[in-house]
C-alpha positions as CSV (number, residue, x, y, z in Angstrom):
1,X,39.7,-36.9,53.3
2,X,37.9,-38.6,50.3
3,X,38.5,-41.8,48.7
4,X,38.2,-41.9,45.3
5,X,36.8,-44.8,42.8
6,X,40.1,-45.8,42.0
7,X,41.1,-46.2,45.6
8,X,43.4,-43.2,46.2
9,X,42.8,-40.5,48.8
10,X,42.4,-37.0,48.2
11,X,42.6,-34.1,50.5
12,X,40.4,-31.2,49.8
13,X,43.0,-27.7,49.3
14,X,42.0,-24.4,48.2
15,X,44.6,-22.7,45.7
16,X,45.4,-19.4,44.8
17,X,46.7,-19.4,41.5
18,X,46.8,-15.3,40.0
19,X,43.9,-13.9,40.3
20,X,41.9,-17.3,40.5
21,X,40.4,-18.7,43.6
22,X,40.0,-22.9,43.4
23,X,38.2,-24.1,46.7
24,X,37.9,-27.6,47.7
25,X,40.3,-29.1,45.1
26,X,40.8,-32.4,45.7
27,X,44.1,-33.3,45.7
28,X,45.6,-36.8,45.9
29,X,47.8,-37.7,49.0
30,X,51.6,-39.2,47.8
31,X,54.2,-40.3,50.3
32,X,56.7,-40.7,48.2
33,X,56.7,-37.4,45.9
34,X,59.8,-34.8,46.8
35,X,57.3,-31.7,45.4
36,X,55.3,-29.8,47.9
37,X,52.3,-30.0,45.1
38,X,52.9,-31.5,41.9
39,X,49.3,-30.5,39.8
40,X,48.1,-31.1,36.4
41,X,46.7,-28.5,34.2
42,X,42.5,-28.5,34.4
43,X,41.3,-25.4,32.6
44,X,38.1,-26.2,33.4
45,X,39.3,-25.9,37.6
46,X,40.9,-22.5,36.5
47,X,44.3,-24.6,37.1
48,X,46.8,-22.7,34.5
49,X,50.7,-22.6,34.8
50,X,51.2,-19.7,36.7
51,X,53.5,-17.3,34.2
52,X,56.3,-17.3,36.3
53,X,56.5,-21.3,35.5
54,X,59.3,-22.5,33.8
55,X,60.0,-25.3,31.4
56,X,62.2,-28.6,32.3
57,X,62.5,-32.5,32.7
58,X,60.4,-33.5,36.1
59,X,62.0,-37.0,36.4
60,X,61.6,-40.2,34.6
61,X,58.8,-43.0,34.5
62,X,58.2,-45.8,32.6
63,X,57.4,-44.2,29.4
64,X,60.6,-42.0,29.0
65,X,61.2,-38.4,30.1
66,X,58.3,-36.3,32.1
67,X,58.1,-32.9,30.9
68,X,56.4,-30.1,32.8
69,X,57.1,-26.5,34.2
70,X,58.2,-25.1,37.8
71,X,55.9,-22.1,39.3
72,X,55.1,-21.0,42.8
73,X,51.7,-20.8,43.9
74,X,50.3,-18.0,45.4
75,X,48.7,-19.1,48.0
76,X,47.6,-23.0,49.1
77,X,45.2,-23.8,51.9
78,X,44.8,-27.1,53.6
79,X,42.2,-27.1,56.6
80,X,42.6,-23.8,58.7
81,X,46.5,-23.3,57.5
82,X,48.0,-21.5,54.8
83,X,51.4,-21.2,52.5
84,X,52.1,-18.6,50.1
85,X,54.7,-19.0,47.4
86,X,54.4,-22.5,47.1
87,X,56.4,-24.3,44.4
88,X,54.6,-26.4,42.3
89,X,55.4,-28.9,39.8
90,X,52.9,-28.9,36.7
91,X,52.2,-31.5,33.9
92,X,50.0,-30.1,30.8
93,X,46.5,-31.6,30.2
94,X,47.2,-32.9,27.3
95,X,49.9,-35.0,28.8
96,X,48.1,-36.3,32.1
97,X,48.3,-40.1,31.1
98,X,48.0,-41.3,34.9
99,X,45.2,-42.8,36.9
100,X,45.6,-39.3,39.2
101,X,43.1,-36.9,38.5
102,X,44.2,-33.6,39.7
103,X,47.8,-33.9,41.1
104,X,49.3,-34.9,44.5
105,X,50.8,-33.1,47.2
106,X,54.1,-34.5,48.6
107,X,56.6,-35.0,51.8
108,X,57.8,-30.8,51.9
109,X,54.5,-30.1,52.5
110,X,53.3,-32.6,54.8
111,X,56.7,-32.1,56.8
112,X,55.0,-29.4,58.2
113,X,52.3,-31.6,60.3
114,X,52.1,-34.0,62.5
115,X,49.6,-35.7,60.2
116,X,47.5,-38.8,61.7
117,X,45.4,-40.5,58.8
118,X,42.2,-42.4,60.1
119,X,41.3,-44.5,56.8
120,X,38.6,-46.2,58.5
121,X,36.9,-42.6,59.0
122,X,38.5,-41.1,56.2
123,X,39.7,-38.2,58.5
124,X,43.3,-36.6,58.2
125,X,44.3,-34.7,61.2
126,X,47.0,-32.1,60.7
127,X,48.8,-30.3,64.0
128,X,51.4,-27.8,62.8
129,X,55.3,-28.9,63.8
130,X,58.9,-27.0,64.2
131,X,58.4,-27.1,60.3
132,X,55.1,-25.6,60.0
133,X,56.9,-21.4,59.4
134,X,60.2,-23.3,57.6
135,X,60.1,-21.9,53.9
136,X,60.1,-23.9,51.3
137,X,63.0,-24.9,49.3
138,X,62.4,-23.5,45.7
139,X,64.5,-26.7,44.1
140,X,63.1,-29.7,44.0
C-alpha cells in the first residue's frame, strides 16, 4: 500500500487491458464506489477503453452529469490473485478533473477479501472469502 502526496492510498494492481500488460499501477482505494474498478484513461500507462466499452452517464457529482464508457477488463491482478473479465468504469483523460490520479477500485471487488488495512505500516492484507470465485455482476 502507498500513500500518496495528497493523502489517499493506492494499491499496486497489474491490468490486462488487450494486448497490453500494466504492472504495478497504482490504484487508489474507495470504500464507497459500487464499480469493481472505475479508471481514467492514461495513454501514456497504455490505459485505453477497451473496444468493447460502451458509452453512458456514470452518476452525478457536483459539476453536473459524469460521462464515461463501460468495458471489461481482461485480466486484473491484486497481490497473488486474479480476475478476468472485470468490468470497469472509464472516464476520458481529457475529462479527469479530480484530485485521483489513476482511478479507484471499489466494494465488488474488495467483497472478495477479508481485507485488513495497517495504515500505520501501510500494508493491506487480502485473504480470499466465500466471494473470492462469485462473478462479477456486469451492471453496475
Amino acid at each position: 500500500m502507498h500513500k500518496r502526496d495528497n493523502g489517499s492510498y493506492c494499491i499496486p494492481f497489474t491490468l490486462k487491458i488487450a494486448d497490453k500488460l500494466i504492472e504495478n499501477y497504482l490504484i487508489d482505494i474507495d470504500l464507497g464506489t459500487i464499480f469493481p474498478l472505475h479508471l481514467f484513461e492514461n495513454k501514456k500507462m497504455n490505459i485505453r477503453l477497451p473496444t468493447n466499452a460502451e458509452k453512458h452517464i456514470l452518476g452525478y457529482g457536483g459539476s453536473g452529469k459524469i460521462i464515461g464508457y463501460s468495458g471489461n477488463i481482461n485480466i486484473v491482478k491484486i497481490g497473488n490473485y486474479s480476475f478476468v473479465n472485470v468490468p470497469t468504469e472509464f472516464v476520458e483523460e481529457s475529462k479527469n478533473f479530480s484530485i485521483i490520479e489513476t482511478g479507484t477500485f471499489g466494494i465488488p471487488l474488495m467483497n472478495k477479501f477479508n481485507i485488513t488495512f495497517d495504515y500505520f505500516n501501510l500494508k493491506m492484507y487480502i485473504i480470499p472469502n466465500k466471494n473470492h470465485t462469485t462473478p462479477f455482476k456486469n451492471e453496475y
